[in-house]
C-alpha positions as CSV (number, residue, x, y, z in Angstrom):
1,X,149.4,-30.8,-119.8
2,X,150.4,-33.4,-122.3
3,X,150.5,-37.2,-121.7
4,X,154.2,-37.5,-122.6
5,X,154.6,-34.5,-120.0
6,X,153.0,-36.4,-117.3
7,X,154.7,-39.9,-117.8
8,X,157.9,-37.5,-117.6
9,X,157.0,-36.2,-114.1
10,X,155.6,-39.2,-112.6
11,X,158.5,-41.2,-114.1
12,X,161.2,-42.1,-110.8
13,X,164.9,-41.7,-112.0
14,X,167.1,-44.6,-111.7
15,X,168.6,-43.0,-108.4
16,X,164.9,-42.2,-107.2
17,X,164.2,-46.2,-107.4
18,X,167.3,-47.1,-105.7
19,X,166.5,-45.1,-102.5
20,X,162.8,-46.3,-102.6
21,X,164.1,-49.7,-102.6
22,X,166.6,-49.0,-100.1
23,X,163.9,-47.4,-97.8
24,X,161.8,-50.7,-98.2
25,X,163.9,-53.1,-97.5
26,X,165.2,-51.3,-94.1
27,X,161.2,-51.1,-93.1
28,X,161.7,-54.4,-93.3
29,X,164.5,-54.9,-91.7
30,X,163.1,-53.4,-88.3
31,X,160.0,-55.4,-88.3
32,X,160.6,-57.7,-85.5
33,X,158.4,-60.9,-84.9
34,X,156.2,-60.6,-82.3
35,X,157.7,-61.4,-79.1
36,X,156.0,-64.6,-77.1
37,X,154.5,-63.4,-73.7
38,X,156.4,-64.4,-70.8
39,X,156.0,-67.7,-69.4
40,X,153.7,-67.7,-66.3
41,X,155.9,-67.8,-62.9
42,X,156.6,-71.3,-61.9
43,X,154.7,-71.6,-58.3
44,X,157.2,-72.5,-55.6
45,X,157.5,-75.6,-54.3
46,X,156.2,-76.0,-51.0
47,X,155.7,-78.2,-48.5
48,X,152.5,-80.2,-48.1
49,X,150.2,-80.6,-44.8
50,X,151.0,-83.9,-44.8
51,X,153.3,-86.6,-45.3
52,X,152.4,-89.6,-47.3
53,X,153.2,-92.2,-44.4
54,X,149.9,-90.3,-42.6
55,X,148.0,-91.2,-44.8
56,X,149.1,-94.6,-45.8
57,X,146.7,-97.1,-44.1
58,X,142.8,-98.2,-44.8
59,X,139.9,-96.6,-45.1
60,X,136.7,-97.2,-45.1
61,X,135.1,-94.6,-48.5
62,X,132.2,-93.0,-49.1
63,X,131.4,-89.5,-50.7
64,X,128.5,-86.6,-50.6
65,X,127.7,-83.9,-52.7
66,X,125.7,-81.5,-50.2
67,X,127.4,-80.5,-47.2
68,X,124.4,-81.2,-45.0
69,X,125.4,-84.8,-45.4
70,X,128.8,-85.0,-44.3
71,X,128.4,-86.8,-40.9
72,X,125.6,-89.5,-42.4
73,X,128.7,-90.3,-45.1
74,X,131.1,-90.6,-42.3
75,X,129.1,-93.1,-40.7
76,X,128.5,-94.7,-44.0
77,X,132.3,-94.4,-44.7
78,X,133.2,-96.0,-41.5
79,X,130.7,-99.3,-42.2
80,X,133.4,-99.6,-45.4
81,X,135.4,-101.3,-43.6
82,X,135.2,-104.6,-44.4
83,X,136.0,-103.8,-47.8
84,X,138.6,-101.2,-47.4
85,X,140.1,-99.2,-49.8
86,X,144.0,-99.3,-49.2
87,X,146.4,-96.7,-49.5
88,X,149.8,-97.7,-49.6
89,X,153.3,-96.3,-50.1
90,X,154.4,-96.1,-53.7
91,X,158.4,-97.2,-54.4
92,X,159.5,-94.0,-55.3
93,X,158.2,-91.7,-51.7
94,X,154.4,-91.3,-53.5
95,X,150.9,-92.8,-52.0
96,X,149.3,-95.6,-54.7
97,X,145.9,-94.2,-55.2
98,X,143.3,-94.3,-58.3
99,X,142.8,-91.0,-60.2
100,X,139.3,-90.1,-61.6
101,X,138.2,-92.8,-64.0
102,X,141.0,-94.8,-63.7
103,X,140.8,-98.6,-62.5
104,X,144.4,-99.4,-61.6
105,X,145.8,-97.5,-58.8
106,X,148.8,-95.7,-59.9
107,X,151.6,-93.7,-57.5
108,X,150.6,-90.4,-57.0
109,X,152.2,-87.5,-54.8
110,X,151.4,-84.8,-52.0
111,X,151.9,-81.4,-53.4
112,X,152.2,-78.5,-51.2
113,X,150.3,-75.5,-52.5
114,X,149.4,-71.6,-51.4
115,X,147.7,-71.0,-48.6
116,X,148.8,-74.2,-46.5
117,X,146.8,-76.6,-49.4
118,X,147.7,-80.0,-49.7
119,X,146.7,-81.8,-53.0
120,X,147.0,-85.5,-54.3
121,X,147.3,-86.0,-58.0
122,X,150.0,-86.5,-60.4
123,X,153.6,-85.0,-60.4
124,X,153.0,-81.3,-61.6
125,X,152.1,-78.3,-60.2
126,X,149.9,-78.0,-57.3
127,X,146.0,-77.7,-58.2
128,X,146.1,-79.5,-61.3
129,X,143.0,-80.5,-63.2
130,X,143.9,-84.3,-62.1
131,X,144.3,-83.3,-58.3
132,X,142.2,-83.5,-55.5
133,X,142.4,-80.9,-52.9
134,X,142.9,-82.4,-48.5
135,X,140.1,-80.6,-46.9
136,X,140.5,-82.0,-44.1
137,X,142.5,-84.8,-42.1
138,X,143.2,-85.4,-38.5
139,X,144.6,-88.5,-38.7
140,X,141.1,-90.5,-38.8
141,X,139.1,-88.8,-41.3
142,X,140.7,-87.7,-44.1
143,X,138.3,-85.0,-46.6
144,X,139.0,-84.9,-50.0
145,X,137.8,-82.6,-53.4
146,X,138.4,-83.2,-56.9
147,X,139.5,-79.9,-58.6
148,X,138.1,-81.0,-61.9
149,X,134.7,-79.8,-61.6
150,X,133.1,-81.9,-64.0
151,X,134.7,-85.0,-62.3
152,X,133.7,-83.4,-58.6
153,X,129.9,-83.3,-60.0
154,X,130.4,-86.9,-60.3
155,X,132.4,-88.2,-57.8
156,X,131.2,-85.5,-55.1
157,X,133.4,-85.2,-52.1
158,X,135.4,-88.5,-50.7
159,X,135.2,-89.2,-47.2
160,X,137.9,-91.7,-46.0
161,X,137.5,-93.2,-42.3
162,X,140.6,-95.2,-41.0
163,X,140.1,-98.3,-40.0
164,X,141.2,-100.4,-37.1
165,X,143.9,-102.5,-37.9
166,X,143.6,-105.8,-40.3
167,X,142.4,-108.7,-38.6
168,X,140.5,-106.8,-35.6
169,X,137.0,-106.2,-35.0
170,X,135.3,-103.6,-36.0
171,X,133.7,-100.9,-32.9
172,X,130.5,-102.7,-31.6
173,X,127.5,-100.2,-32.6
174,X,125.9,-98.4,-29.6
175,X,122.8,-100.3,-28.8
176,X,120.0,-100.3,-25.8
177,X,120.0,-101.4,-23.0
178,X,118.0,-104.4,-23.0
179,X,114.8,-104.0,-21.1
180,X,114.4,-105.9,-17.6
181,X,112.1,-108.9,-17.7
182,X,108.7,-109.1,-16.0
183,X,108.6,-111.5,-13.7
């Protein structure tokens, strides 16, 4: 076959060109940018265990980081107590509290969360990286957890013991019974 043959068969007519372009530009057409993925369900707002006026008072702190010595930092939280560490109603329904290295106080809420949880952190979702989770509180001891674990390998777990109120003296410590003298 010839050169000029060739050309002549791979050569597109006019009208051949206009439906390849045509084609194209409607491939085109029905490319559609990818669509973002849905944004994550917002978690419902629930109640928390507690109300911030429970918790308001002072507290005697300390913290642990093995379980085993829970009770010795109770004891050790409660002897805090002449230098308490106040918690105190913010002005807008919140409990002033200090985040993670932070050292001003700032007001900070009680978020509800699933499963009955009650955190402390900023307003936001439940369980945020700022929070700490309420183990535990009946009123005297409150238990407390920083969900950041970095900042929980630090800080350990925070043991707050309420203390009696200002100005009164603190629970005498149980001591022996003096011995009888000889006479």
């Amino acid at each position: 076959m010839s050169r000029r043959r060739l050309a002549r068969r791979l050569a597109l007519s006019p009208v051949s060109l206009a439906l390849f372009a045509a084609l194209a530009l409607a491939g085109c057409a029905s490319t559609r940018e990818p669509e973002a993925p849905p944004a994550p369900a917002p978690i419902p707002s629930l109640p928390p265990a507690y109300q911030p006026a429970e918790i308001v008072g002072r507290y005697g702190l300390a913290a642990y980081h093995k379980p085993e010595d829970q009770a010795r930092t109770e004891a050790a939280a409660a002897g805090q107590c002449r230098q308490p560490y106040v918690i105190s109603m913010g002005p807008t329904g919140g409990v002033i509290m200090h985040l993670a290295d932070q050292a001003t106080p700032e007001e900070l809420r009680l978020k509800g969360g699933p499963g009955g949880k009650t955190y402390i952190g900023p307003a936001g979702e439940p369980g945020g990286i700022q929070d700490r989770e309420i183990i535990s509180f009946d009123g005297r001891v409150m238990i407390t957890r920083w969900i950041d674990p970095e900042v929980q390998g630090r800080y350990g777990t925070s043991v707050y013991v309420r203390c009696g109120a200002e100005g009164t003296k603190p629970r005498p410590r149980a001591t022996a019974k003096p011995k009888p003298k000889r006479t």
